[in-house]
ZATIZA-980708 format. One record per residue (C-alpha): z, x, y; residue number from 1; residue in one letter. Coordinates in Angstrom, 1 decimal. Each point is the difference from the previous one (the first is absolute). Last residue first. Example, Ala and Ser with C-alpha at 12.3 -4.5 7.8 and 13.67 -1.06 7.14 Angstrom:
KOLBA       Z       X       Y  resi  resn
KOLBA     7.1    13.7    -1.1     2     s
KOLBA     0.7    -1.4    -3.4     1     a
This chain:
KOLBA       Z       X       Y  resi  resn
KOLBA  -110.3    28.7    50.3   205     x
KOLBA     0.1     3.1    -1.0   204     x
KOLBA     1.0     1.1     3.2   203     x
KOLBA    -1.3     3.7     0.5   202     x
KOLBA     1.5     1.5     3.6   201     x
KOLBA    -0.3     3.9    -2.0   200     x
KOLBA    -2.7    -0.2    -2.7   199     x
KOLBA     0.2    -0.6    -3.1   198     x
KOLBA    -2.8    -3.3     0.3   197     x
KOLBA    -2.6     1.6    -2.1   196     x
KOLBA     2.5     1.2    -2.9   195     x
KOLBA     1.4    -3.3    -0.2   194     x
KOLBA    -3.8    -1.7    -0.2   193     x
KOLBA    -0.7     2.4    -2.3   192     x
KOLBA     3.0    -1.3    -2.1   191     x
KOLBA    -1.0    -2.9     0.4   190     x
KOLBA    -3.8     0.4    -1.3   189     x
KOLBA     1.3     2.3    -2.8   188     x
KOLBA     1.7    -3.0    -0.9   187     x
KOLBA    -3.0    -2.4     0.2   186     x
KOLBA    -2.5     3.0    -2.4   185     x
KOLBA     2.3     0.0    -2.3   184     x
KOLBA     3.9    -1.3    -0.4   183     x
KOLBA     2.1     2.5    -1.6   182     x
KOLBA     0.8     2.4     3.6   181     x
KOLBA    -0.4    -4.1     1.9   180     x
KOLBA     3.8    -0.5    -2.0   179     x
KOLBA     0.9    -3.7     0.5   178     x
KOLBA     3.1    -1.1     2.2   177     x
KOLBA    -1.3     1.3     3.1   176     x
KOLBA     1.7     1.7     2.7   175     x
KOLBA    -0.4     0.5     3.7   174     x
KOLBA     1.6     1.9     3.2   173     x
KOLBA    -2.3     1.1     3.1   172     x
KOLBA     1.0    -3.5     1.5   171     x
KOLBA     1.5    -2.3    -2.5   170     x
KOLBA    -2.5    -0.9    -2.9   169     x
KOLBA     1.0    -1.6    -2.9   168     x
KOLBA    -2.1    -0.5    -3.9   167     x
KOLBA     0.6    -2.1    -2.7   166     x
KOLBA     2.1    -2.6     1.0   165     x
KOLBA     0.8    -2.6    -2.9   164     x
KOLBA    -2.1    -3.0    -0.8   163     x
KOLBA     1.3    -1.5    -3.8   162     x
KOLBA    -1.5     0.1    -3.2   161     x
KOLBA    -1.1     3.2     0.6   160     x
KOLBA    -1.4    -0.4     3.9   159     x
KOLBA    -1.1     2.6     2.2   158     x
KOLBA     1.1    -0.1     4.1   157     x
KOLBA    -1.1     2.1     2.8   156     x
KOLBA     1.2     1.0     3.4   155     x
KOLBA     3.4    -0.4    -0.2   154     x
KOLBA     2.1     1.5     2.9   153     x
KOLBA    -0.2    -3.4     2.1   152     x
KOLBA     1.4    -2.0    -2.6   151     x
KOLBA     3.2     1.6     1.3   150     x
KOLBA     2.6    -0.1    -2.6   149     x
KOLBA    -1.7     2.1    -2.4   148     x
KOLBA     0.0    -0.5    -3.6   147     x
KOLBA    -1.0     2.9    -1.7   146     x
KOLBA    -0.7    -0.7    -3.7   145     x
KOLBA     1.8     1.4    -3.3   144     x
KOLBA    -1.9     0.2    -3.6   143     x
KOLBA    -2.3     2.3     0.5   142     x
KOLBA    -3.7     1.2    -1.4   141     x
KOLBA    -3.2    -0.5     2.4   140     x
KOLBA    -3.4     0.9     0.1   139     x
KOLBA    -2.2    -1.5     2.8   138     x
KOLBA    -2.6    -2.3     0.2   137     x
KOLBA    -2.0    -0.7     2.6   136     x
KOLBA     0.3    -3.3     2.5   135     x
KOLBA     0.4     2.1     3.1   134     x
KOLBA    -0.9     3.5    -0.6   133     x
KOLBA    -2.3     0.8     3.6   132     x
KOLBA     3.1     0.6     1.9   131     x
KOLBA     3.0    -0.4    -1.7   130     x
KOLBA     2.0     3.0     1.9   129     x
KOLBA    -1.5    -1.0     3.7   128     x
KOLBA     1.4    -3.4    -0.8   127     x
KOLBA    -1.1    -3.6     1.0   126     x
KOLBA     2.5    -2.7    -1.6   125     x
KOLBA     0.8    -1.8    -3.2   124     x
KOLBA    -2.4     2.5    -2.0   123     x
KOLBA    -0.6    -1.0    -3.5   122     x
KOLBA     1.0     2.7    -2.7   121     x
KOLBA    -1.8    -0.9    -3.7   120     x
KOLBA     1.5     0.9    -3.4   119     x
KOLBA    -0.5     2.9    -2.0   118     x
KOLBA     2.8     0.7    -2.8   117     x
KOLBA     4.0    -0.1    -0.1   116     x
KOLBA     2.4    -2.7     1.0   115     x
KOLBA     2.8     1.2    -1.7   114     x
KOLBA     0.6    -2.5    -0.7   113     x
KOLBA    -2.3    -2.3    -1.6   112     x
KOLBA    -0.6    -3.5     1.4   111     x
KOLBA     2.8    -3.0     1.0   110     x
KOLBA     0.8     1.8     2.8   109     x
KOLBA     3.0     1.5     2.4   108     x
KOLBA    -0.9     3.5     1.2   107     x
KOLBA     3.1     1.3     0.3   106     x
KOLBA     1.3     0.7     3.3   105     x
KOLBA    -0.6     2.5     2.8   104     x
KOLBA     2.1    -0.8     3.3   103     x
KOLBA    -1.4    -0.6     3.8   102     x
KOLBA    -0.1     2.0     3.4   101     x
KOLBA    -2.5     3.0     0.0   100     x
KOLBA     2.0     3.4     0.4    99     x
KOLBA     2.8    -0.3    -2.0    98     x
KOLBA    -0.3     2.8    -2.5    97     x
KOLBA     1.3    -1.9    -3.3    96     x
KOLBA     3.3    -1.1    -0.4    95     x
KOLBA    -0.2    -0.3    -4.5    94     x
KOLBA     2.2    -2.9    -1.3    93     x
KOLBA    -2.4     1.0    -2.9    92     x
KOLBA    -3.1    -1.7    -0.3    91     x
KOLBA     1.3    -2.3     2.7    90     x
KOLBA    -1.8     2.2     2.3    89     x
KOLBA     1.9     0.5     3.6    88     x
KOLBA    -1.5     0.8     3.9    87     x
KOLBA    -3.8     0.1    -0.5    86     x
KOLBA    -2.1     3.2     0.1    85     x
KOLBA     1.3     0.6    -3.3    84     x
KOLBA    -2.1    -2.9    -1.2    83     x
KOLBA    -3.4     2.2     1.3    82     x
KOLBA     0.7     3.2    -1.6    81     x
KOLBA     0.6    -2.1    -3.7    80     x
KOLBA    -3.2    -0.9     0.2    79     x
KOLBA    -1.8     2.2     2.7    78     x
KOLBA     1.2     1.0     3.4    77     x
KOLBA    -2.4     1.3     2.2    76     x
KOLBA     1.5     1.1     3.4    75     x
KOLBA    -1.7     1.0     3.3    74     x
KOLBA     2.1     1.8     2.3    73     x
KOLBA     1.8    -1.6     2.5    72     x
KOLBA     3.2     2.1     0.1    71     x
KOLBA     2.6    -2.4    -1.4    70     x
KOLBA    -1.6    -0.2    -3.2    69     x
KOLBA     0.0     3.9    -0.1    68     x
KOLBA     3.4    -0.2     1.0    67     x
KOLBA     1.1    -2.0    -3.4    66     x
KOLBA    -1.6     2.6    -1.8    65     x
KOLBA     1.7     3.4     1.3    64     x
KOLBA     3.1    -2.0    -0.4    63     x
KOLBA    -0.6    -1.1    -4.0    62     x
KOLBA    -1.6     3.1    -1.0    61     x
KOLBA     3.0     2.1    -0.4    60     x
KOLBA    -1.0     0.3    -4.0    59     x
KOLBA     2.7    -1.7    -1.1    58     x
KOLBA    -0.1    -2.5     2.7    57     x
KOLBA    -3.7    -0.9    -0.5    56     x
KOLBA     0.6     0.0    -3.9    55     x
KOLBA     3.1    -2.3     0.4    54     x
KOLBA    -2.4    -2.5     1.9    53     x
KOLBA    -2.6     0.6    -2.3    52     x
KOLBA     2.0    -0.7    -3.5    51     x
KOLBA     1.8    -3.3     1.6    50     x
KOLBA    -3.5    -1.5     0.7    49     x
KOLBA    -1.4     0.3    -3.3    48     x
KOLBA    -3.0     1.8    -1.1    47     x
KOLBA    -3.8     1.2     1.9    46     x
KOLBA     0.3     0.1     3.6    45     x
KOLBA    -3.7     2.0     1.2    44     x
KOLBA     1.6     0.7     3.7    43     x
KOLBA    -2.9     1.0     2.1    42     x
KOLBA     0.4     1.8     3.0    41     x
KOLBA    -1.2     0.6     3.3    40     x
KOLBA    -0.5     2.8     2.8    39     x
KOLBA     2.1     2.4    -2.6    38     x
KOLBA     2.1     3.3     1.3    37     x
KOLBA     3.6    -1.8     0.3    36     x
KOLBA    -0.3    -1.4    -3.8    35     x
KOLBA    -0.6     3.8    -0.8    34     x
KOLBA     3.3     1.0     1.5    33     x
KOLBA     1.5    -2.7    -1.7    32     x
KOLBA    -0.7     0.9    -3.7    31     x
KOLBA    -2.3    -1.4    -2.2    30     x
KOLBA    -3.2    -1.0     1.6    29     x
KOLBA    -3.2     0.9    -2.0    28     x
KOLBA    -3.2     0.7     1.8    27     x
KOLBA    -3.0    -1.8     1.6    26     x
KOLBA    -3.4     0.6     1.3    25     x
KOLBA    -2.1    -2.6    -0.6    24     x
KOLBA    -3.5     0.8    -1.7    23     x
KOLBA     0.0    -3.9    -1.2    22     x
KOLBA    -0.5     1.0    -3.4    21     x
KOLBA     2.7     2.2     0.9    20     x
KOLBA     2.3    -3.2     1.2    19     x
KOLBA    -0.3    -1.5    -3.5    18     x
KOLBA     0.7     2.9    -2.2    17     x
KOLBA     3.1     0.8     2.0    16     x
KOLBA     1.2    -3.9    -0.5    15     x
KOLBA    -0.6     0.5    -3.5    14     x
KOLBA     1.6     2.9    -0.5    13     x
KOLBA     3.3    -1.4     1.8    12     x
KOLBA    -0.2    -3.1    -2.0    11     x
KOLBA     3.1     1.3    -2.8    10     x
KOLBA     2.7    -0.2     2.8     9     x
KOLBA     2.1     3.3     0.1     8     x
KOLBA     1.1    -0.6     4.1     7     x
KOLBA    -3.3     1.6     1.3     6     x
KOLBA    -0.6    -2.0     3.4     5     x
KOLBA    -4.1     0.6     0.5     4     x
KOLBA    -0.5     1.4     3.7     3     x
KOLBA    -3.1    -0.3     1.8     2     x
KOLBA    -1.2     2.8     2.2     1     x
């Protein structure tokens, strides 16, 4: 059973929509208890960085959550789900979960920001998460990027004026900067790879 993080964001619909075309069985995570009950989980991050983490304390999420990363269940953080992976976002002075090593910072270009539309996700590395999707396009909308401080971690890279990390991997944990729920035929292709993979021992390469 996959797990879908319900802190209010607007995707949630989406994400559901996405996972039964894919006849996954999943259900709504809002309280601990049903954090505990999940084989995996998908944290759809839509909003600011300050917002969420107050949300996972109000709601008495934020423990329940930060075992569930110790506890080596696979993890799919998307957009604003992957840069709380990271130890601080600038976009508020926000600390952040702490569980990948690295800060989130504003995406510093010369183009449009928010950087928002399709644009192309090339793999840096092999990764169970990206397989058979490197080189599509994606659909992405944010203004902060995770920058980790092991190179390691990143496993692919899309560039807006400038190359930014736009995908990690770290054992059964990953995020992605774009949003596969809004991205077609390639993110249903990810997210089927998630699904495929949530299984106990999964490395996500």
């Amino acid at each position: 059973m996959i797990g879908v993080l319900d802190l209010g964001g607007g995707n949630l619909a989406s994400v559901g929509y996405a996972l039964d075309r894919l006849e996954t069985a999943w259900t709504l995570v809002r309280t601990p208890s049903q954090l505990d009950a999940v084989d995996a989980l998908i944290f759809p991050g839509v909003g600011a960085a300050g917002a969420a983490m107050a949300g996972l304390r109000t709601s008495g999420l934020l423990p329940a959550l930060q075992a569930f990363l110790r506890s080596g269940r696979p993890y799919l953080g998307i957009c604003l789900g992957l840069q709380l992976l990271f130890d601080r976002s600038a976009e508020d002075g926000q600390p952040c979960l702490g569980v990948i090593p690295g800060r989130v910072v504003r995406l510093a270009t010369w183009e449009k920001v928010p950087h928002t539309g399709w644009n192309t996700v090339e793999s840096t590395r092999w990764s169970a998460l990206l397989e058979g999707v490197d080189g599509e396009a994606f659909y992405f909308t944010h203004s902060y990027v995770a920058e980790p401080l092991s190179g390691e971690v990143a496993c692919a890279r899309t560039t807006h004026g400038v190359s930014f990390v736009s995908a990690v991997t770290a054992g059964p944990l990953a995020g992605v900067q774009f949003h596969p729920e809004r991205s077609g035929t390639a993110g249903l292709r990810l997210l089927r790879n998630f699904a495929g993979l949530s299984a106990p021992g999964f490395d996500a390469g």
